[in-house]
N, C-alpha and C positions, 0 to 999 in steps of 0.2 A: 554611467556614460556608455558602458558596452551596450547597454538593452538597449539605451538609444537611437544609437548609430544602427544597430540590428535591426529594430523597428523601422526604420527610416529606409530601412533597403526591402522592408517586405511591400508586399500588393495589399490590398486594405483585405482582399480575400484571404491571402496567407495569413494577415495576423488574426481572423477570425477563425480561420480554421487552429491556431497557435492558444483558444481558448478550450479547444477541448481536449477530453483527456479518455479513448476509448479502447472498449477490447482489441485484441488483436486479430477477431473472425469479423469484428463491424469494421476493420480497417481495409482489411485483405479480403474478404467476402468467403472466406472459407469456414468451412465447421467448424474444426477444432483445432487451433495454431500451438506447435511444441514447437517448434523453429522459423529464425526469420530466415528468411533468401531472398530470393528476386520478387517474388510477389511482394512481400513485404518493403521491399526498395521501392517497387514501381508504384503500392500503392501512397508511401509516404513522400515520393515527387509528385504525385496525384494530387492529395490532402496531408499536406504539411501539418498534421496535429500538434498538440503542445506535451502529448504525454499520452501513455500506454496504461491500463493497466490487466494484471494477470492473476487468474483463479485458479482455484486447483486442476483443473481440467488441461492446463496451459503447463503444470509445472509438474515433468516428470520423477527429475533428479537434479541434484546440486551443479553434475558440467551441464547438465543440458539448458538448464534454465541459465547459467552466466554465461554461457555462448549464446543463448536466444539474447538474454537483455545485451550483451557485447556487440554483436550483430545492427541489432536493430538502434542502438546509439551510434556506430558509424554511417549507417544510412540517413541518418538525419542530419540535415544541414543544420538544426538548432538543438541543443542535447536537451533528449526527451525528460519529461518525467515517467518514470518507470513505477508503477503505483503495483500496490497489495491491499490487500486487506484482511490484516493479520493483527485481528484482537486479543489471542490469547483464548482458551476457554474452547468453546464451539466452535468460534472464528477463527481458524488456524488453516488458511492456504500452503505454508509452508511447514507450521508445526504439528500437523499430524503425519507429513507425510514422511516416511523413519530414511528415505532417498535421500533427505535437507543437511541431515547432521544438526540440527538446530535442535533449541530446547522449546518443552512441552508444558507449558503452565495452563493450573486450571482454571475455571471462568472469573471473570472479574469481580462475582457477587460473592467467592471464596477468598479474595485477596480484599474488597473494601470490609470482609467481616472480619479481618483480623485488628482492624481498626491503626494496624502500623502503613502510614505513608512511605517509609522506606522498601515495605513490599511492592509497593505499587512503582517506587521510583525504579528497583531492579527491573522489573517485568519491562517498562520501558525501555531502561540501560539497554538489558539483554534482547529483548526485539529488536531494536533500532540498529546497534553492536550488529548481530547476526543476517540483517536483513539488506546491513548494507554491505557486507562483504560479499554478498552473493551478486547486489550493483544495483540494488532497489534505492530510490532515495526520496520516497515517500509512500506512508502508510496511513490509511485511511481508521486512525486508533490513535486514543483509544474511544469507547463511546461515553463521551459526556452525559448521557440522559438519567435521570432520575426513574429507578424504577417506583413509580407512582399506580402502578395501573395492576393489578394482579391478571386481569384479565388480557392483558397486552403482552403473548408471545413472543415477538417481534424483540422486543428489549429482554425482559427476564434479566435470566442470569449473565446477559453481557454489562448488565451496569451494574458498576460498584456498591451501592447502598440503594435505598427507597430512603434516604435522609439525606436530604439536601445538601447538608454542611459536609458531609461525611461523603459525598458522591466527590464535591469538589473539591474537598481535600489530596482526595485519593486521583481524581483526574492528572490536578492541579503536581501531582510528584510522579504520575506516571507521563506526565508531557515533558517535563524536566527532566526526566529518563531517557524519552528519546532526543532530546535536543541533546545530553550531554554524548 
């Protein structure tokens, strides 16, 4: 009923712009954004978006990065999505960086070879757990994709297995990780 009513008071432009989800220098037109302020205000009365998200280049330290996401959720008339993309492994915006206090797990083709789903469900737990105390409340992880391809970089060592059943197993308890 809320989204409803919320819909119903936007411009058919606001709720289009309410479908995207971008960085914070494509929002504010600056290089590199470590904090929101007024540019940040002025551009989301501009382009009311649906959601932010943040790279390592964006995330210094533990206060700076939950006063930036703090910040930039009061400036928003609709609360953002706050987006990472924190796989674990290679993919670590926030777990490489030793400023986070977060934990450092290694890539997901070391956690689908152990063949335990309860590894997979912690790595979730623990991402989801740490990512939303900082005020993230969605992560772009983990990667579903079947490494099929030897020659395709790109995936590698972020997917769980090159066995189908064994990829989706191990997805299927690391998304149940971050839901719980």
């Amino acid at each position: 009923v809320y989204a409803k009513v919320l819909l119903n008071e936007m411009t058919l432009e606001e709720r289009i712009y309410q479908m995207f989800i971008v960085t914070p220098e494509q929002l504010t037109g600056v290089d590199k954004v470590t904090q929101s302020g007024n540019m940040t205000k002025n551009a989301l009365e501009k382009y009311p978006v649906g959601g932010v998200i943040y790279f390592a280049d964006n995330i210094v330290s533990r206060e700076q990065c939950m006063t930036m996401i703090s910040s930039i959720q009061q400036y928003s008339k609709v609360k953002l999505f706050i987006a990472v993309d924190e796989e674990g492994g290679k993919v670590a915006r926030i777990g490489k960086n030793p400023s986070m206090g977060t934990t450092s797990f290694p890539d997901m083709e070391t956690i689908g070879g152990s063949a335990d789903p309860q590894k997979a469900y912690r790595v979730g737990y623990t991402i989801g757990t740490e990512i939303s105390e900082i005020g993230f409340n969605l992560d772009f992880a983990p990667v579903a994709d079947v490494f099929s391809n030897p020659n395709n970089t790109v995936i590698g060592s972020r997917a769980f297995s090159s066995d189908a059943y064994v990829a989706a197993e191990m997805v299927a308890a690391c998304v149940q990780g971050f839901g719980d």
